[in-house]
N, C-alpha and C positions, 0 to 999 in steps of 0.2 A: 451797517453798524447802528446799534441803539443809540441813539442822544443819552446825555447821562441826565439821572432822575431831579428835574428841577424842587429845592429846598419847599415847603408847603406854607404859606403865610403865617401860617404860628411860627414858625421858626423865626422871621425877623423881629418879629418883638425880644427875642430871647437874644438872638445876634446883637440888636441894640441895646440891652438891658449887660450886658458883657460888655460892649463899648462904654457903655456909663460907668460900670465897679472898674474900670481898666482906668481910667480918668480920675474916678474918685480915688483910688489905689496911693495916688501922692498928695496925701495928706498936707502940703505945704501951708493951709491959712492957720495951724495949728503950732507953727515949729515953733515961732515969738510969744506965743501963749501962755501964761503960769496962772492957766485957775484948773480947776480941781471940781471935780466932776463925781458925786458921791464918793468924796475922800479919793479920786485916782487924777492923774494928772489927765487935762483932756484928750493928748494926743494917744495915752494908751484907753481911755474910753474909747475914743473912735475907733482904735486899732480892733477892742472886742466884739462892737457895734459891726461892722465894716463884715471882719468876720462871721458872725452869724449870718450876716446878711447873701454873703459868698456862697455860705453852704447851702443857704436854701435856693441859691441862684442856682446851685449846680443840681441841685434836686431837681428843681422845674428844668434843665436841659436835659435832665437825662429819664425825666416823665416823659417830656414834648417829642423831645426829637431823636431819642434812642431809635433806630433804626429797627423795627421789627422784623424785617428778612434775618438780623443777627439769630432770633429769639428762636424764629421758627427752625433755623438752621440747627441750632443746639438743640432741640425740643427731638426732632428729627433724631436727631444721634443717639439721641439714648433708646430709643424706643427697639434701637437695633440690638442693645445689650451693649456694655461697654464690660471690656475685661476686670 
């Protein structure tokens, strides 16, 4: 049997950088807070901040570490003709 294919060190940075937004996720130094953050309370700043930040997290995983065997597999299929 094959060994299964070991992750490539770029990927732990990304693995780590997911443990950090998973962490940061509970916003709690924010709950007892009433200041206001270009007119919005802080905790919904952070909440839009936070976000952005998420999406571009899941962008660089799925730059990094999308699995190219997926790609070539699909790429493959079509070339057959699909109905």
């Amino acid at each position: 049997m094959n060994a299964p294919a070991r992750p490539k060190r770029r990927h732990y940075w990304v693995y780590g950088l997911l443990v950090i937004l998973f962490v940061l996720h509970h916003d709690f130094m924010f709950w007892d807070l009433a200041v206001n953050v270009a007119g919005l309370p802080i905790g919904l700043a952070y909440d839009m901040v936070y976000t952005v930040i998420c999406a571009c997290t899941w962008g660089l995983v799925i730059l990094l570490c999308w699995p190219s065997e997926l790609e070539t597999f699909a790429d493959a299929g079509d070339e057959e003709g699909a109905p």
